[in-house]
C-alpha positions in Angstrom: 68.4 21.3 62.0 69.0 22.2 65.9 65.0 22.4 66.5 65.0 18.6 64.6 68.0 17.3 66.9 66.2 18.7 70.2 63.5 16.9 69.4 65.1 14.0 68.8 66.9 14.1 72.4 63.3 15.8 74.2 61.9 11.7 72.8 64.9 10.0 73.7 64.7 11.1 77.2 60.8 10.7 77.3 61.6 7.3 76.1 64.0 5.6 78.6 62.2 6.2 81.8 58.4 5.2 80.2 60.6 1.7 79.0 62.3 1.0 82.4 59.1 1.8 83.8 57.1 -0.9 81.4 60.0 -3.2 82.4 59.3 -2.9 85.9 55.8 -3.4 85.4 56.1 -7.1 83.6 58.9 -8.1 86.3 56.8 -7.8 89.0 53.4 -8.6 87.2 55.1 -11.8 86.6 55.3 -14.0 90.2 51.9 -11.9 91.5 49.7 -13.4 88.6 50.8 -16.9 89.5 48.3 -18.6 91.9 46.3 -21.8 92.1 42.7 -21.3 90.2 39.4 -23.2 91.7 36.5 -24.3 89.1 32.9 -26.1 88.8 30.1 -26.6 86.9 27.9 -27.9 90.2 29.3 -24.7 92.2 26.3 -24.5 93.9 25.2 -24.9 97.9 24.1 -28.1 98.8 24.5 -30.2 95.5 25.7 -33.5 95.6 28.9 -35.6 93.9 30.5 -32.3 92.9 33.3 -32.1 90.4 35.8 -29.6 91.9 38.6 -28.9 89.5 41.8 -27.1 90.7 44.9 -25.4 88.4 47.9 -24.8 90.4 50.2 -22.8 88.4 54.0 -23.5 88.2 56.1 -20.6 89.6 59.3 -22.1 89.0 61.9 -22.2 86.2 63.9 -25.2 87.7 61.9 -27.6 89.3 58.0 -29.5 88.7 55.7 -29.7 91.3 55.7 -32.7 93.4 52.6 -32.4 95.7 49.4 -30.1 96.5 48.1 -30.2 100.5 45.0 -28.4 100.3 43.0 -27.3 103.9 39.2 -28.3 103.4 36.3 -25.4 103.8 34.4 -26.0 107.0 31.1 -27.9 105.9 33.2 -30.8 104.3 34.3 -33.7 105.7 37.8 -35.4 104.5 35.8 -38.8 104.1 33.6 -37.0 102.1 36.1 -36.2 99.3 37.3 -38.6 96.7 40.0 -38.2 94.0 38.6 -37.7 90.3 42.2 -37.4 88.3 45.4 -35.8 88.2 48.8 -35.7 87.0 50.2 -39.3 85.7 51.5 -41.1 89.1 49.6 -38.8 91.3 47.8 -40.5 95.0 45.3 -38.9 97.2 45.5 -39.4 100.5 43.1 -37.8 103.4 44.0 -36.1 106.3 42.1 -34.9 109.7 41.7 -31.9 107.9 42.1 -32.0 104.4 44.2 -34.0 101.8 47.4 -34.3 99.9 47.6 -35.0 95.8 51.4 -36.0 95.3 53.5 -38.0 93.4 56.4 -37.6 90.5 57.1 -34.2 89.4 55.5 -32.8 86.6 57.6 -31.0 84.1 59.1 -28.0 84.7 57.1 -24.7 83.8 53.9 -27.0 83.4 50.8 -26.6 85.8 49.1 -29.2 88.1 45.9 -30.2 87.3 43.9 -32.4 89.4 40.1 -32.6 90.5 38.4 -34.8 93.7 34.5 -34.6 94.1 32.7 -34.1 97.2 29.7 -36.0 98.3 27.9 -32.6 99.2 28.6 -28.9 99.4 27.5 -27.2 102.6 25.0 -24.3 102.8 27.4 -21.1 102.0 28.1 -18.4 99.5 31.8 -19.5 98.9 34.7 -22.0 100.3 38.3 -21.1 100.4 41.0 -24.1 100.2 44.0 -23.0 101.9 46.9 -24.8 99.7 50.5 -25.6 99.8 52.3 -26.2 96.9 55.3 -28.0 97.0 58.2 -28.4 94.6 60.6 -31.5 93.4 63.8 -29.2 95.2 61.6 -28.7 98.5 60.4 -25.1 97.8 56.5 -24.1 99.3 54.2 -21.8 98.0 51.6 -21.3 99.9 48.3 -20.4 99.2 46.2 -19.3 102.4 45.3 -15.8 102.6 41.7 -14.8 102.5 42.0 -11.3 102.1 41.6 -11.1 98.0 44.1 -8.0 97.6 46.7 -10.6 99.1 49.9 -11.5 97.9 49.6 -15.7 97.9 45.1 -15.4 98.4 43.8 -19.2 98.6 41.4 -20.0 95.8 38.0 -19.7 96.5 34.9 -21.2 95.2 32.0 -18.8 95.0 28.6 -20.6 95.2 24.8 -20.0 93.8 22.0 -20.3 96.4 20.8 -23.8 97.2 18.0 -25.3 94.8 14.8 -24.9 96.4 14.2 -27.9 98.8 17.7 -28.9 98.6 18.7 -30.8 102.3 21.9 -31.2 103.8 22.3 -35.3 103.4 23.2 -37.3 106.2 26.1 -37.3 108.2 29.0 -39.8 106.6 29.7 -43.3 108.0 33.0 -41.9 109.0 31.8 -39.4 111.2 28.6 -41.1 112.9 29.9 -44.6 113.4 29.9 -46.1 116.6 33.0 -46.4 118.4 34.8 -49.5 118.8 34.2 -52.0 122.1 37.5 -50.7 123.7 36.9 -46.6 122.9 33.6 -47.0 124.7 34.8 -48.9 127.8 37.3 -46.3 127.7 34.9 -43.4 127.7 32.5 -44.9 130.2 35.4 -45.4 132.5 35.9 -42.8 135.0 39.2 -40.8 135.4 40.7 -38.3 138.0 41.3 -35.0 136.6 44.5 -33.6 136.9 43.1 -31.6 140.4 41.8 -34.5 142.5 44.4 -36.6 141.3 47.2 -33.9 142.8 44.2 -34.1 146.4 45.3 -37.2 146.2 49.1 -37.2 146.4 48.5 -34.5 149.5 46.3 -36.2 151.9 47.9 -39.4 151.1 45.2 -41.3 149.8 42.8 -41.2 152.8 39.4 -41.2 152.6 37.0 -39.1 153.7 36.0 -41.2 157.2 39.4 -42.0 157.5 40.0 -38.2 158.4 37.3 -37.9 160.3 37.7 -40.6 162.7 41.5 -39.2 163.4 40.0 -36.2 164.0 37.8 -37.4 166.6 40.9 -39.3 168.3 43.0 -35.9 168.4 40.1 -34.1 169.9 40.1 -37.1 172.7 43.7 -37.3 173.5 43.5 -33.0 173.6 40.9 -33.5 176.5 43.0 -36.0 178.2 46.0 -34.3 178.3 43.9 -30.7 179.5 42.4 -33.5 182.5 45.8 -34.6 183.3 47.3 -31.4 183.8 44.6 -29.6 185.7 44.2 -32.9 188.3 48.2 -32.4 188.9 47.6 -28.6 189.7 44.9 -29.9 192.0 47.5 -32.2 193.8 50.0 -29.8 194.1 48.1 -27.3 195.7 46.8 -29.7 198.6 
């Protein structure tokens, strides 16, 4: 009977600290797991109209997510991306950079799904889109580290290699169209840089001759004054 009840206690004791340690294990697993997943089926360098397909995952218990900002890979263009579909009442709008899907929260707990294609993926072996997600009561997540042991790492779109003879297609308008009548009169008029433009407030605006020719009048009244004083010397001493 005393061997069976120190068993019983040796497990009990065994027990506790393996379940607080399992405890600890799902509370922290929980937040770390949560993240915003990047898919394709084109995922490949250089193909055309790609369907990109995003899953931001909902880390909070009290509030749906209300808008996605997401920082485009180099090698794509913001007027190169259009908006495929997303959450009911969602807009996509570009940005210098990137874009922003938005619009009324979705429910609580649920994920974001949205997609946008892109007219052309560049030539490289993945592309990481920074992201910020943001809630209906204000609160960010954001997803922008590329180091993959991170705590908040950006998803990242691995790529195959380009098809054989795959080419990068041209340029979009947006980026090779000519500037307006104004911007070019406006480039192709000349402006003072900040340095002559501070030459200018010193010497008061002169010119170049301008400074020469006073130069020249200085050196003339010098001699004229050295004459003067030498021919009164001259008188003085006769």
């Amino acid at each position: 009977m005393l061997r069976a009840i120190t068993k019983h206690r040796t497990a009990r004791r065994v027990a506790v600290p393996a379940a607080v340690a399992a405890t600890a294990v799902l509370l922290t697993a929980g937040p770390a797991a949560a993240h915003v997943e990047v898919k394709s089926e084109q995922a490949q360098a250089l193909a055309e109209n790609v369907k990109i397909e995003f899953d931001a995952e909902s880390e909070s218990a009290t509030a749906g997510i209300t808008k996605i900002r997401v920082a485009l890979p180099k090698g794509i263009a913001p007027a190169d991306v259009t908006y495929g579909e997303g959450p009911k009442g969602w807009k996509f709008t570009a940005d210098k950079d990137g874009y922003t899907v938005g619009g009324p929260a979705v429910k609580v707990g649920e994920n974001a799904e949205y997609s946008i294609v892109v007219k052309q993926l560049p030539d490289a072996e993945e592309l990481a889109f920074k992201t910020l997600q943001t809630y209906g009561d204000g609160r960010t997540d954001r997803w922008i580290e590329l180091d993959d042991n991170g705590e908040n790492p950006a998803p990242v779109l691995k790529l195959k290699a380009a098809a054989p003879g795959a080419k990068p297609a041209h340029p979009s308008p947006s980026r090779t169209a000519p500037a307006s009548p104004s911007a070019s009169a406006q480039a192709t008029t000349p402006t003072a840089s900040p340095v002559s433009q501070e030459k200018g407030d010193d010497d008061g605006g002169l010119s170049t001759g301008a400074w020469v020719g006073i130069g020249i009048v200085a050196v003339v009244v010098a001699g004229g004054a050295v004459y003067l004083v030498r021919r009164r010397g001259g008188t003085s001493a006769g």
